[in-house]
C-alpha positions in Angstrom: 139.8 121.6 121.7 138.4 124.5 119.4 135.8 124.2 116.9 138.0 124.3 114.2 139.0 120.5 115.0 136.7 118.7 112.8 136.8 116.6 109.7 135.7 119.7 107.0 138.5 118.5 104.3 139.7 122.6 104.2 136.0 124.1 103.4 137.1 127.6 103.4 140.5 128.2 102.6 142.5 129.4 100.0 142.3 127.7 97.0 141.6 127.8 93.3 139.9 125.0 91.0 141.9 122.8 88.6 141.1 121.6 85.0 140.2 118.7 86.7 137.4 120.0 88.8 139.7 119.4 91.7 140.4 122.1 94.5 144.5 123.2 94.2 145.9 124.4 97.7 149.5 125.5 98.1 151.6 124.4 101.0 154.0 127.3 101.2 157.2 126.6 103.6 159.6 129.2 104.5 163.0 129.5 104.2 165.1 132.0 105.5 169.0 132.4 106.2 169.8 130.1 109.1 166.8 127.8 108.4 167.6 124.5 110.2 167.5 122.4 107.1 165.8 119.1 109.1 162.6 120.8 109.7 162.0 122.7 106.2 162.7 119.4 104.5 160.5 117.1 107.0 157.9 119.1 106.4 158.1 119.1 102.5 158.1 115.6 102.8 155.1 114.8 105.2 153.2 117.1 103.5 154.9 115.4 99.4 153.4 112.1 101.0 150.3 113.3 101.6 150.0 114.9 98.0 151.0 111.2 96.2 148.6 109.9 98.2 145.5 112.7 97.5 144.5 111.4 94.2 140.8 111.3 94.4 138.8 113.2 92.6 136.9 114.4 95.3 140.3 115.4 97.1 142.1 118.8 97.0 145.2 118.2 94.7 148.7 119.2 96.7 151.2 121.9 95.5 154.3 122.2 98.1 156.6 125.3 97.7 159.9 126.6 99.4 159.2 129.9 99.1 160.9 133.2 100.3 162.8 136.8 99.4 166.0 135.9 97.7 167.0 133.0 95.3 168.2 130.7 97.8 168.7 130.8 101.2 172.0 129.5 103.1 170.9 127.1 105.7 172.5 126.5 109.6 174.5 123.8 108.3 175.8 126.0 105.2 173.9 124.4 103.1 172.4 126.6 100.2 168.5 126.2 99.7 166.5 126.4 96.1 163.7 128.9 96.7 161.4 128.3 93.9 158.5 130.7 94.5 158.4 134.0 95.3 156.2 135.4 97.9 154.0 138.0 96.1 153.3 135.0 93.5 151.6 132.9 96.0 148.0 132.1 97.8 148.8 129.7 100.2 146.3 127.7 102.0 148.8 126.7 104.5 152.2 128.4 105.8 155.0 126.3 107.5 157.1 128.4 109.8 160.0 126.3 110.5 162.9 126.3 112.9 166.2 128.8 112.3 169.5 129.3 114.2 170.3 132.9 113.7 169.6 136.3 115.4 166.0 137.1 114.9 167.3 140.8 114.7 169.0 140.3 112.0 166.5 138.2 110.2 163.8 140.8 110.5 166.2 143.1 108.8 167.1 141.0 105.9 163.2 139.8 105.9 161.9 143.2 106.3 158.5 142.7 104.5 158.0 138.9 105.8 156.0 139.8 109.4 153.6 141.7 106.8 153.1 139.7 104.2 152.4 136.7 107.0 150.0 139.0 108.2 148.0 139.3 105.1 148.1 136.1 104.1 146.4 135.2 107.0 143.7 137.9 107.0 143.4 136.0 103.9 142.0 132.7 105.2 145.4 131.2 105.1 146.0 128.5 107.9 149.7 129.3 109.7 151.8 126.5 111.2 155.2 127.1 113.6 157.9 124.6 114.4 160.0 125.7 117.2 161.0 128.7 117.2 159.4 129.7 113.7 156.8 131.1 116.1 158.5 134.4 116.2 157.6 135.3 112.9 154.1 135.2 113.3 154.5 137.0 116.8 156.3 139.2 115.0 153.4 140.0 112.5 151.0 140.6 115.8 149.2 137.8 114.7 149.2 136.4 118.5 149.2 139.3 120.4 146.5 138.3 123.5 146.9 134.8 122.1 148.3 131.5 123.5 151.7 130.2 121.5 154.1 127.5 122.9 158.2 127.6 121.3 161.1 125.4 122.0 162.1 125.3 126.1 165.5 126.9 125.0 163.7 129.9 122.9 161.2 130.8 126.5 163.4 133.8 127.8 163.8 135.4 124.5 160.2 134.8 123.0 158.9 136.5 126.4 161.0 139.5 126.2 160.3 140.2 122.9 156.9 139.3 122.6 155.4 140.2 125.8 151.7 140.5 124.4 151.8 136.8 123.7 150.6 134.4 126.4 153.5 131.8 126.2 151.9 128.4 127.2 155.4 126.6 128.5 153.2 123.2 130.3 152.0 122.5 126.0 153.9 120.8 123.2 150.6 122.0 121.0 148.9 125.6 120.4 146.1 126.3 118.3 144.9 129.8 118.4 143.3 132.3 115.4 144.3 129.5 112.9 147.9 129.6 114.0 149.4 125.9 115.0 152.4 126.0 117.0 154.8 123.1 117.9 157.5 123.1 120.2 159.9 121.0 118.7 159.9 118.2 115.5 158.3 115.5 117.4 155.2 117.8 118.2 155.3 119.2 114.4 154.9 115.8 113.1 151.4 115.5 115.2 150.6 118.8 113.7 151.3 117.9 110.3 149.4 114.9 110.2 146.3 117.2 111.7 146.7 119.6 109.5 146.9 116.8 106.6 143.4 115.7 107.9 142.6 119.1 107.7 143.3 119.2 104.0 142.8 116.1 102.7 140.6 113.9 104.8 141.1 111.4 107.5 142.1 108.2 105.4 144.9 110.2 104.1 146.2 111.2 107.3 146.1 108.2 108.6 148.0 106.4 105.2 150.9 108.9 105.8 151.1 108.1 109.9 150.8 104.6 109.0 153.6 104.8 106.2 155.9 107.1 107.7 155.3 108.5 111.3 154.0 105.8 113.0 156.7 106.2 115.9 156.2 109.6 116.5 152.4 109.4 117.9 151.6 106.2 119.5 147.5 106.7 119.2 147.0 108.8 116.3 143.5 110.1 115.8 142.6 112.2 112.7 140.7 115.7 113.4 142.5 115.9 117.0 146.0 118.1 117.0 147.9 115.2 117.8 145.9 112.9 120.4 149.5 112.2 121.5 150.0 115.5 122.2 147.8 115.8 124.7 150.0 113.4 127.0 152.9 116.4 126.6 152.0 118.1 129.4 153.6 118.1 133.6 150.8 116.9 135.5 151.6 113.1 135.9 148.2 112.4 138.3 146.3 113.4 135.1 148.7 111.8 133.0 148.0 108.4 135.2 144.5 108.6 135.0 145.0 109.0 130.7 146.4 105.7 131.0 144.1 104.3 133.3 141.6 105.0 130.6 143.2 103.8 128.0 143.7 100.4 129.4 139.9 100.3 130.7 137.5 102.8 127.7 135.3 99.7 127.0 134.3 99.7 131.1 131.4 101.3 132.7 132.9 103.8 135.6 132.1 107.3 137.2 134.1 109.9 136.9 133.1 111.1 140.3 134.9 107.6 141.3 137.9 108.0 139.2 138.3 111.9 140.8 138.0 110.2 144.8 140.4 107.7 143.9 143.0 110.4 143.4 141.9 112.5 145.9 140.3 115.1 144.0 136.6 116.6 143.6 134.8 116.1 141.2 134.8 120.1 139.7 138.8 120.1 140.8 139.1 116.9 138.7 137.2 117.9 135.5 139.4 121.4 135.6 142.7 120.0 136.2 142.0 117.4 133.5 140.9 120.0 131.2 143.8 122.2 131.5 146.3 119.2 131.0 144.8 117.7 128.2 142.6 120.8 126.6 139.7 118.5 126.8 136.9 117.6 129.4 137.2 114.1 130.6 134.3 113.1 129.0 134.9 114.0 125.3 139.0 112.4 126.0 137.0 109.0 126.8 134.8 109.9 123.7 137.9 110.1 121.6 139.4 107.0 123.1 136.6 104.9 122.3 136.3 106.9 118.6 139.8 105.7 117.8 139.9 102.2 118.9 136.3 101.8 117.1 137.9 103.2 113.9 141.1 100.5 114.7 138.3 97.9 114.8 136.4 98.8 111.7 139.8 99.4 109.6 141.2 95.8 111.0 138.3 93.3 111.6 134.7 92.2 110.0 133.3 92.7 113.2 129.3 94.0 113.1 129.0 97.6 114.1 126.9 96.5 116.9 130.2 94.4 117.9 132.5 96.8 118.2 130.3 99.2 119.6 129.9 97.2 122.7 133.7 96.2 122.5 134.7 99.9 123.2 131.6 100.7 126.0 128.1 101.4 124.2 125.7 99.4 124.1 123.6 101.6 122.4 124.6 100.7 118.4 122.8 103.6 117.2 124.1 106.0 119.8 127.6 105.3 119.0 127.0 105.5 115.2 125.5 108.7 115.7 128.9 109.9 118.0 131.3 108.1 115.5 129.6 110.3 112.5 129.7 113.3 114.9 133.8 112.1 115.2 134.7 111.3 111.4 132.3 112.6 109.2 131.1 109.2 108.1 128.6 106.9 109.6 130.7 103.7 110.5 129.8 101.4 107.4 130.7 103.9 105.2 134.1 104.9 107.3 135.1 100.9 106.6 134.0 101.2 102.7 135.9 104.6 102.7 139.2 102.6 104.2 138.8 99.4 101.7 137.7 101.2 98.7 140.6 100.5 96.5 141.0 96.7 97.9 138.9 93.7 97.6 135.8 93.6 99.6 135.3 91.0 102.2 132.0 90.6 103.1 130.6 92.3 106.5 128.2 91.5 108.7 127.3 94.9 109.5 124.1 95.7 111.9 124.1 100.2 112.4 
């Protein structure tokens, strides 16, 4: 995946400093007429648990606003919607884009200065997130002209036609390009969320909010990847086999070169067709495999470092502490300290 996928808590995006000392970023969520009311309000929600639980002092405090032209907006269902910012009052660090059932025609007409205002928000550093068909207004801004995007299956004519500049991706759930995040429907937008919340606020909140409230929706959440079950949503099920395979066997020592023969590919043919399932090289999935289960086993058991580093493949204790800060962020010790913080401390045994 891109660079951008690493722990960096926001460094770099919109935001100005409390009273506190503490960084305040806005989470600024559309709505339009013919909003579908489901995925504005799941995404004010995600994104309200990860605020309650952002209370450090060395984390960014979380403002959430419905935002848009007019007063209120009428919903598909005919509900009526509470705007309660205005767009030229704002300096979001993150823009939800979420799903609407009307004609984008008309939306653009009654939105007229939306696709530029979009536009400069993100030449201003601001991060831009899509649910569905919400991708059209950032096509419309020519934010991904030349760039990849994926939409909803039903939306795949209709975003073609209009957008032709845009590389529509219809094999991926999950885009990432130029700081725009797209999801293809609300399953995929929860993933996104929870990255994004890692983005913002760190890992252990990310994690708190997919263990409170989405655990179902990602089976093998991983902080700082865009939804590690995400990277199953794709229509290649030989690659999709061999995820699996890993999965039940990261701990064992293997060559790729083995796994590719066993299902009758090269070795180069493999690594490509694995890459442009998953977006990653076979390699760094495994890494991330073995990254998760060790934090699992660090979050859940007083195991040693050494311990579990052998338990997911390495026997190398200081290799895989070096790879697991490379991962996080946080050397392991201090990842399990980070976790139990705010609960009593059981003594470890703890040998990298």
């Amino acid at each position: 995946m891109p660079a951008l996928f690493c722990s960096n808590s926001g460094a770099g995006l919109p935001a100005r400093t409390s009273n506190d000392g503490r960084q305040h970023r806005q989470i600024v969520i559309l709505a339009t007429d013919g909003v579908i009311g489901s995925t504005l309000t799941m995404a004010r929600d995600v994104f309200h648990m990860a605020a309650l639980r952002s209370q450090g002092p060395d984390q960014p405090q979380l403002e959430i606003r419905i935002a848009g032209e007019t007063p209120a907006a009428t919903g598909f269902s005919g509900e009526l919607l509470p705007i309660d910012a205005a767009l030229t009052t704002l300096q979001p660090a993150l823009i939800i884009l979420p799903a609407f059932w009307a004609d984008f025609d008309t939306l653009l007409q009654t939105h007229a200065q939306l696709p530029d205002w979009l536009a400069h928000q993100h030449a201003q550093g601001s991060l831009i997130c899509c649910t569905a068909n919400g991708v059209f207004w950032a096509a419309a801004a020519g934010l991904l002209d030349g760039h990849e995007a994926t939409t909803y299956w039903r939306f795949y004519r209709e975003f073609e036609q209009r957008f032709p500049r845009v590389q529509l991706n219809r094999d991926r759930h999950l885009t990432e390009t130029e700081r725009i995040f797209c999801a293809a429907g609300v399953s995929s937008a929860c993933d996104m969320y929870l990255h994004l919340i890692e983005q913002l606020c760190g890992s252990k909140v990310a994690q708190d909010v997919a263990r409170d409230a989405l655990y179902e929706t990602q089976r093998s959440y991983r902080p700082g990847v865009m939804g590690f079950g995400g990277q199953k949503m794709h229509q290649d099920p030989v690659i999709l086999q061999v995820q699996e395979w890993l999965e039940d066997n990261l701990a064992e020592s293997f060559r790729f070169e083995d796994l590719a023969e066993q299902h009758g590919m090269s070795a180069r043919n493999f690594i490509r067709r694995f890459q442009a399932a998953t977006g990653d090289k076979p390699l760094q999935y495994l890494q991330r495999l073995r990254m998760e289960h060790s934090k699992n086993l660090l979050a859940g058991s007083t195991r040693s470092i050494k311990s579990i580093s052998y338990q997911v493949g390495y026997d190398d204790a200081s290799f895989f502490a070096r790879l697991f800060r490379e991962h996080t962020g946080f050397s392991p010790s201090q990842y399990r300290q980070h976790l139990h913080r705010k609960t009593p401390r059981h003594d470890h045994r703890q040998d990298g």
